[in-house]
C-alpha positions in Angstrom: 215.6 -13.1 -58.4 218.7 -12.7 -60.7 218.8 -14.3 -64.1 221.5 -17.3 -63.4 218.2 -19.5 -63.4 216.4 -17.8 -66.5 219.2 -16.5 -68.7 221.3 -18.9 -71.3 224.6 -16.4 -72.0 228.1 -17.4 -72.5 229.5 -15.1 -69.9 227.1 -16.7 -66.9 228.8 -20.5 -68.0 232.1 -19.0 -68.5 232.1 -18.0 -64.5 230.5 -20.7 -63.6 233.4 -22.8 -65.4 236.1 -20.9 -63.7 234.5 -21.8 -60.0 234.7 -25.5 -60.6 236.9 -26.5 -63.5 240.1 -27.7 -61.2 237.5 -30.6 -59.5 237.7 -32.5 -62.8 241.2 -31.2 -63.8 243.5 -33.8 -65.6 247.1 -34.4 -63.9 250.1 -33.3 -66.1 247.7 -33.0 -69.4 247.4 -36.5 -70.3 244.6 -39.1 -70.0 246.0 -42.4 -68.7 249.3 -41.7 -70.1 248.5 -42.4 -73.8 246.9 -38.9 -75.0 248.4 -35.0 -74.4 245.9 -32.7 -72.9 246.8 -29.2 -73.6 245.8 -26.2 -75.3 248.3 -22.8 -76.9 247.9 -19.8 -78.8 249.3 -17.0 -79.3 249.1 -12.8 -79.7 250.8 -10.0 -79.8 253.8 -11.7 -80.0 253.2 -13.9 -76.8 252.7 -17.9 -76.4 250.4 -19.1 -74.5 249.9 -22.8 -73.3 249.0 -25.0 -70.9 246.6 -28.1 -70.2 243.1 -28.6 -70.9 241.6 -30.1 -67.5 238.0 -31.2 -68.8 235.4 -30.8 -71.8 231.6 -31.8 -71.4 228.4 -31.4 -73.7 225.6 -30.1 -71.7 221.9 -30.9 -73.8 218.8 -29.5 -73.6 215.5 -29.1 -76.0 216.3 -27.6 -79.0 220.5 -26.8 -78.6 223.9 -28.4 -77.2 226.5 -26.6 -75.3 230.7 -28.3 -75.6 232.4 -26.2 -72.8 236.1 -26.5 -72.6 238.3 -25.6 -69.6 242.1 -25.6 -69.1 245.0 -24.3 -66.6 247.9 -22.3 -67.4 251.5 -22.9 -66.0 253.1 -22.5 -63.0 255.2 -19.4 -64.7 251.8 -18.4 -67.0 248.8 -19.1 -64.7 246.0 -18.4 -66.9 242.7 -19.9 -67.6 241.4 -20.7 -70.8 237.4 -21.5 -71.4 236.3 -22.0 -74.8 232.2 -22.6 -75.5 230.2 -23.9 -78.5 226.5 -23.8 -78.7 224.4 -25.5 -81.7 221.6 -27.7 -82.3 224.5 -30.7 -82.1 228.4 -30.7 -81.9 230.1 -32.2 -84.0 233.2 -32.2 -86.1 232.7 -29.4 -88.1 233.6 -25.4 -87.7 231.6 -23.2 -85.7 231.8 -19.3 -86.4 231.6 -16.4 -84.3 227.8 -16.5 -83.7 228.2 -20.0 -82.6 231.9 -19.8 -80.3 232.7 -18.0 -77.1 236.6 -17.5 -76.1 238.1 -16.4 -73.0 241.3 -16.3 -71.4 242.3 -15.0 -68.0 244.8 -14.4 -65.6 243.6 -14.9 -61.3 240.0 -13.6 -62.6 240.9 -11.0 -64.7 240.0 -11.3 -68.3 242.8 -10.6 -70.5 241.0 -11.6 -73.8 237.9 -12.1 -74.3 235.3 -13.3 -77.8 231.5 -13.3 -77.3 228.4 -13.7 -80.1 227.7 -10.2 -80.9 230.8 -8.7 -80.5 232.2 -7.9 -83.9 235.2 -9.2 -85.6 235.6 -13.0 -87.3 236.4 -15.8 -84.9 235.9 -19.4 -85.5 236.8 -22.7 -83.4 236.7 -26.1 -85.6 236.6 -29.3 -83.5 238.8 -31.8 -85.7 238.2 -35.0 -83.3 235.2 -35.7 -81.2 235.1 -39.1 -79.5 234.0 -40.8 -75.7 237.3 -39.8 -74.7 238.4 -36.4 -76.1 237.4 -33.3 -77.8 240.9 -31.8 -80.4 240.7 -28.7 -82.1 242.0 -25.0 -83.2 240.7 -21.6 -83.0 241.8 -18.4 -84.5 240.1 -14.6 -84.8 239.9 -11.3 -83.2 239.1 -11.2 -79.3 238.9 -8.1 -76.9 240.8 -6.7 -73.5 238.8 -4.9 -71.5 239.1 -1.8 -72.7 237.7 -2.5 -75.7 241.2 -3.0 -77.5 240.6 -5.9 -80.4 243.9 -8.5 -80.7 244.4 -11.4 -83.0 244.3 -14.7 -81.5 246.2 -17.1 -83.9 248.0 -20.4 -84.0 245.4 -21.6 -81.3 245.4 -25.9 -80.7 244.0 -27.8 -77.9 242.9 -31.6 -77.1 240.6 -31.7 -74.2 239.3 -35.0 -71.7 235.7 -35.5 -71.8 234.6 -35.6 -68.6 231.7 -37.9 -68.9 230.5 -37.1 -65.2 229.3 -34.1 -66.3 227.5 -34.4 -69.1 223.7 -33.3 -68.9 223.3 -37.0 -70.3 226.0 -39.5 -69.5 226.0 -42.6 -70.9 225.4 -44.9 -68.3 227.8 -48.1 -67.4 226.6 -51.0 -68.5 228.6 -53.4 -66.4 227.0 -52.0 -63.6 223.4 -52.9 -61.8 220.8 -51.0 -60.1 217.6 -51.1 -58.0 214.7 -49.3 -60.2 211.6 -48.7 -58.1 208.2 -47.7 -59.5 205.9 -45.8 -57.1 202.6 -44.9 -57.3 200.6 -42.3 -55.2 197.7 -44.4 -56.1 196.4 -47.9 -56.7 193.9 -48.3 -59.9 190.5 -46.9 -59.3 189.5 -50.2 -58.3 191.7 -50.7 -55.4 193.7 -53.0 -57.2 197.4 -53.5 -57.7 199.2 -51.9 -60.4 200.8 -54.0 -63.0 204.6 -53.1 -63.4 206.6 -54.7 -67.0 210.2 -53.3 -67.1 212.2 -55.6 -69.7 210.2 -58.6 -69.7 210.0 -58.7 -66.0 206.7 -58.1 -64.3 206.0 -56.5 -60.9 203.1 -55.2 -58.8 202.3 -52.1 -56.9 200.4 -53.5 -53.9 199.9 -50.2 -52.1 199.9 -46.8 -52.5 202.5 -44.4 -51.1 201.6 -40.7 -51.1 205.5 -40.1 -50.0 208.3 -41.4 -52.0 209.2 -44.5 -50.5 212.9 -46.1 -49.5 214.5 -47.7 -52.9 213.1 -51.5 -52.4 210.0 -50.6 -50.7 207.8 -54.0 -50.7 205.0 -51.9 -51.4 206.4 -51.1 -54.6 207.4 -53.0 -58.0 211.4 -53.1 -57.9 213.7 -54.6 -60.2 217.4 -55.2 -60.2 218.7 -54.8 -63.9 221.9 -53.7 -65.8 222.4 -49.6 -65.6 221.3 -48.8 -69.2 217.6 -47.1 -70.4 214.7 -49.2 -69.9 210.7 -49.1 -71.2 208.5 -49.1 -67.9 204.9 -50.0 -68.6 202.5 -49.8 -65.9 199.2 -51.5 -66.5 195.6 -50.5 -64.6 192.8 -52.5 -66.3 192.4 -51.4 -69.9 194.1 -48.5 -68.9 198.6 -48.0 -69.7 201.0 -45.8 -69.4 204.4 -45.7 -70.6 207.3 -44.4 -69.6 211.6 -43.9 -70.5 213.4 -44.4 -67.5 217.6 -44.4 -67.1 218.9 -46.2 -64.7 222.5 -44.7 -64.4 223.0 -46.0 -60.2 222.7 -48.1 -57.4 219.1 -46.7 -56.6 216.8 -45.2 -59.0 213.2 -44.4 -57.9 210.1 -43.6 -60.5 206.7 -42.6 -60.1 204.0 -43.4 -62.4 200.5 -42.6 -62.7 197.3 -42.4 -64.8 195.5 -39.6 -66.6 193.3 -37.3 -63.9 191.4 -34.3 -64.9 193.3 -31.2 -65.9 192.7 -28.2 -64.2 193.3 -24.9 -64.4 196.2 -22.7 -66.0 199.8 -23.4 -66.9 201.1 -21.6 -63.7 199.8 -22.3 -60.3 200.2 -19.7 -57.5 198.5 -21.0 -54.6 200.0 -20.3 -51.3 201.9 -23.6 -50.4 202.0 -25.5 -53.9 205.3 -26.9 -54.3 207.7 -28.5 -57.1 210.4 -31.1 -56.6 212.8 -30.4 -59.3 215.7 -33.2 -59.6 219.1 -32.7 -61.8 218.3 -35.0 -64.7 222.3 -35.5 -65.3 222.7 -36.4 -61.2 219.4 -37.7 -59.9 220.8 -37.5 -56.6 220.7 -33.4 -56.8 217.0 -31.9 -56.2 215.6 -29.1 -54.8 211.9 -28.2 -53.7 209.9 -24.7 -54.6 207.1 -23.4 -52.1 204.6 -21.0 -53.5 204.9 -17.9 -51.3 202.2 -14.7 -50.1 202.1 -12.1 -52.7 204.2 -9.4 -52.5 204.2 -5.8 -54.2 207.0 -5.1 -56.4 207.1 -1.6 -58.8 203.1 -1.3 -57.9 202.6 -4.6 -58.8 201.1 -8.0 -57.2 203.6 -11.4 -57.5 203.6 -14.6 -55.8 207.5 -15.5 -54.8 208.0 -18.9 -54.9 211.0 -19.7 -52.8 213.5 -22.6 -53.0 214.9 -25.0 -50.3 218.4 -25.2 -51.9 218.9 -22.6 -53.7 219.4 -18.9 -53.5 217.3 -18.1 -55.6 213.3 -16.9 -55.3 211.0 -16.6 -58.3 208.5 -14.3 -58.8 205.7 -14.7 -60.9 202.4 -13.2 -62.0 199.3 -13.7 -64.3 197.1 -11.5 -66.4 194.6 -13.6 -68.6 196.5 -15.4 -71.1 199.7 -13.6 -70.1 202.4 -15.1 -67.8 205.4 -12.3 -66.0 208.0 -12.8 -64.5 210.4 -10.1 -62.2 213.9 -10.6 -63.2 217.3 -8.6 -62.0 219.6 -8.9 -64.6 223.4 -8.5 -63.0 224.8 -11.7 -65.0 226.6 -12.7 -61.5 227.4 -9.2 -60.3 229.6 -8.3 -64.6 226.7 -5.6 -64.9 227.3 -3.0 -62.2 224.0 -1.5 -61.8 222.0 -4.0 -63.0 217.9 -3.4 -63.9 214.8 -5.3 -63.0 212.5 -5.9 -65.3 209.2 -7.6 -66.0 208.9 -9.8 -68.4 206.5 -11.9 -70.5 207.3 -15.7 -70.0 204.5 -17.1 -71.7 201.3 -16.2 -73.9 198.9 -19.5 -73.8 196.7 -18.4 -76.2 199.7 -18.2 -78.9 199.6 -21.0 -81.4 203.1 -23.0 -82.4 205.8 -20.8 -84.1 204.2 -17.5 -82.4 207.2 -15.6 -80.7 207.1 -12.0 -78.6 209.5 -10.1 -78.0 211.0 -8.6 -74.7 211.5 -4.4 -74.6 215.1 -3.1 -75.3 216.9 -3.7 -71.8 220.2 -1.5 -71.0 222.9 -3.2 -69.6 225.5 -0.7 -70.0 229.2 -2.1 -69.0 229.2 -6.1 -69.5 232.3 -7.6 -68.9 234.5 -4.7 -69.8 232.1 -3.6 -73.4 230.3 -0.4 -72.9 227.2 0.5 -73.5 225.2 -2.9 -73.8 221.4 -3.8 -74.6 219.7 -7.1 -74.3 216.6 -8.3 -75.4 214.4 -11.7 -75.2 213.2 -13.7 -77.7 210.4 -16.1 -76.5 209.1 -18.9 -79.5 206.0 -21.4 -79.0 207.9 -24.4 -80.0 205.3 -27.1 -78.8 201.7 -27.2 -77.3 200.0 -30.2 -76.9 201.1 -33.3 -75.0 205.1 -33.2 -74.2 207.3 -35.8 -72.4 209.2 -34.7 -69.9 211.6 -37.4 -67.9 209.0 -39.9 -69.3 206.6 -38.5 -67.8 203.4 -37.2 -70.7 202.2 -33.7 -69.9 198.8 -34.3 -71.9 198.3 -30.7 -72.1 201.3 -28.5 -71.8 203.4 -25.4 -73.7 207.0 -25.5 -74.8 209.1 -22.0 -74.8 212.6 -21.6 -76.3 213.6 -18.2 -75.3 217.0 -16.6 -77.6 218.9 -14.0 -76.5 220.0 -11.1 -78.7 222.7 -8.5 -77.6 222.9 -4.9 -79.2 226.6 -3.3 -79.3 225.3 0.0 -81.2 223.0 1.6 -78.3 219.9 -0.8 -79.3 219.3 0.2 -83.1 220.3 -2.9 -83.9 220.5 -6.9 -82.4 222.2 -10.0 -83.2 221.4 -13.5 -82.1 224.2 -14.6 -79.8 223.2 -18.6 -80.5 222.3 -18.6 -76.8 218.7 -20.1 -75.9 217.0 -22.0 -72.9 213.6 -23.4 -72.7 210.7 -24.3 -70.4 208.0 -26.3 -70.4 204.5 -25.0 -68.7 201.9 -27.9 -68.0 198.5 -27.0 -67.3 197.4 -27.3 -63.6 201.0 -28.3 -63.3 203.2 -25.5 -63.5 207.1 -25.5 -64.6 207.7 -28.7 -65.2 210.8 -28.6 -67.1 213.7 -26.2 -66.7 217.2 -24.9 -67.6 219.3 -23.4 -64.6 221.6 -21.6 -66.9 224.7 -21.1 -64.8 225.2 -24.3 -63.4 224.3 -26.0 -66.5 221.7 -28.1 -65.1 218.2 -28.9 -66.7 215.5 -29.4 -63.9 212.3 -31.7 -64.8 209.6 -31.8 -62.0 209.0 -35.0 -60.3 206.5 -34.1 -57.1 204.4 -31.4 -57.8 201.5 -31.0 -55.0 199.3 -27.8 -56.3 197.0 -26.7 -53.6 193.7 -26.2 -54.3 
């Protein structure tokens, strides 16, 4: 596989950002008439302007990613992207180890300002509302040939484009249908007892497939779009769950502790993972565990995906999880390596990290002679909460990712970091697709004996 679903780095969002920016652009820079959208700066004695066509803040465990995009003129059309990463965002200034700047004319960067490139360069966000992002930047930014130039006098005021946050908020003045499913009754054979804000429900009968949204079989409620408590009640026996409603149909299933088997990444032949976009619950795709394959003299089970291009390929070796990875960063690194890495270490306690070897890159984006290296940190074992859904027994990973300018002697943290979540007998239950921006949870996951 290539790293756009296991790699956080500026320059994967910042293409990612150029191939859909215009489907949430802004007409003529202003929001509803009352507010100008636009963005300039200038260097080497040129001005550059335009308007800003959307900004959104993108969430995940542990950090939060603003990304900014705007168009250029009809006389000047350029593109301008301008990133932040940090544990939040807010009003404050964030320095060069914390900001990404690029600016580009029809693909072709014409400056450029990454973490670990040298040279001061800072972007302060002045407002930050539910509406708009307003701001300046200022520093030293690169061509591709390496050349450093002074972007100065830099100003922008961006539309939030709520759509696209990881997390919208969602609209209250609007109702939904919220479903809760069960693949099993209680032990018993009786019904499951559903309370979703002061309402009660029942699950009458089981459905191993997820049912239609109002199933009679289920316990369905019709409630204001908003973030509900859903208790489901078996006996002595409850389980409770955060649920968002944020549409017309919303579907949950819920269940109650079972044994837990086995290791934190199952490779059976024909196990599969429903992953769903947890910013648009419509968006999901499946993963099918595949045969094994030999790769560099080596065994890995692929495990393949039914809507995306992607195909994963793992491996185990006692307490040690790999993964094979080609890194191209979507096609900048023009002869790109494959690697194995080490994705997890169950037997590490919290706070253990490892490290991955030194990995040449060379050319990246126009800057010669590149490295990379991994930085993998338990953050949590134990039980963890994923989509409100407790993992009683599972292993949380933030991975960092450090760049090397000076031939690998020596590495600086770009502020760029994704996590997982591993959940014994589970798998990957929790995900960051780093290109698209989307983090995956797990919501089917049939592991095959």
């Amino acid at each position: 596989m290539t790293l756009k679903s296991s790699l956080l780095g500026f320059l994967a969002i910042v293409a990612l950002l150029f191939s859909c920016k215009k489907e949430v652009s802004v007409e003529d820079g202003k929001i509803s008439g009352e507010l100008e959208t636009t963005w300039k700066f200038s260097s080497d004695g040129t001005q550059y302007n335009g308007d800003m066509d959307s900004a959104f803040i993108q969430t995940a465990a542990g950090f939060t990613v603003l990304s900014m995009v705007g168009s250029g003129t009809t006389s000047q059309p350029g593109e301008l992207v301008i990133q932040i990463v940090g544990e939040t965002i807010g009003e404050a200034q964030y320095g060069a180890e914390q900001a990404a700047f690029q600016y580009s004319v029809n693909g072709e960067i014409v400056y450029q300002k990454v973490p670990g490139q040298s040279g001061d360069f800072s972007v302060t966000i002045t407002e930050l509302d539910s509406t708009h992002v307003s701001g300046t930047f200022s520093g030293v930014a690169y061509d591709t040939t390496g050349q450093q130039h002074t972007i100065a006098e830099g100003q922008f005021t961006a539309p939030r484009s709520s759509f696209t946050d990881t997390d919208p908020d969602p609209d209250p003045t609007q109702t939904g249908q919220l479903t809760i499913w069960a693949e099993q009754r209680c032990s018993d054979g009786s019904s499951i007892e559903v309370l979703v804000n002061g309402q009660k429900g029942f699950i009458t009968e089981e459905t191993p497939e997820e049912p239609e949204c109002g199933d009679p079989r289920t316990a369905t409620f019709t409630l204001p779009q908003g973030v509900y408590t859903v208790q489901a009640i078996c006996g002595s026996d409850t389980v409770s769950y955060t649920v968002t409603l944020n549409s017309s149909c919303v579907k949950f299933k819920v269940a109650f502790d079972e044994e837990i088997t086995g290791d934190y990444l199952p490779l059976t032949i024909g196990s599969t993972w429903k992953y769903v976009d947890l910013g648009n619950p419509t968006y999901s795709h499946t993963v099918t565990a595949g045969d094994f394959v030999d790769i560099d003299g080596r065994q890995y089970w692929p495990q393949g995906s039914d809507n995306l291009e992607d195909t994963f390929y793992y491996r185990k070796n006692g307490h040690e999880y790999y993964e094979w990875l080609t890194i191209d960063y979507n096609g900048s690194v023009a002869n790109p390596p494959s690697v194995e890495l080490i994705i997890l270490h169950d037997d590490f306690s919290e706070g253990q990290s490892w490290q991955s070897p030194d990995i040449f890159l060379g050319e990246l984006s126009g800057i010669p002679n590149v490295y990379a290296k991994l930085e993998s940190t338990i953050v949590l074992k134990g039980a963890i909460t994923v989509n409100g859904v407790e993992y009683p027994d599972a292993i949380q990973v933030e991975t960092k990712l450090l760049f090397s300018l000076d031939g690998g002697t020596s590495y600086v943290d770009t502020g760029s970091s994704f996590t997982r979540v591993f959940a014994k007998g589970k798998g990957i239950v929790s995900y960051l697709d780093v290109d698209a921006g989307i983090l995956y949870a797990a919501t089917e996951i049939n592991i095959v004996p």
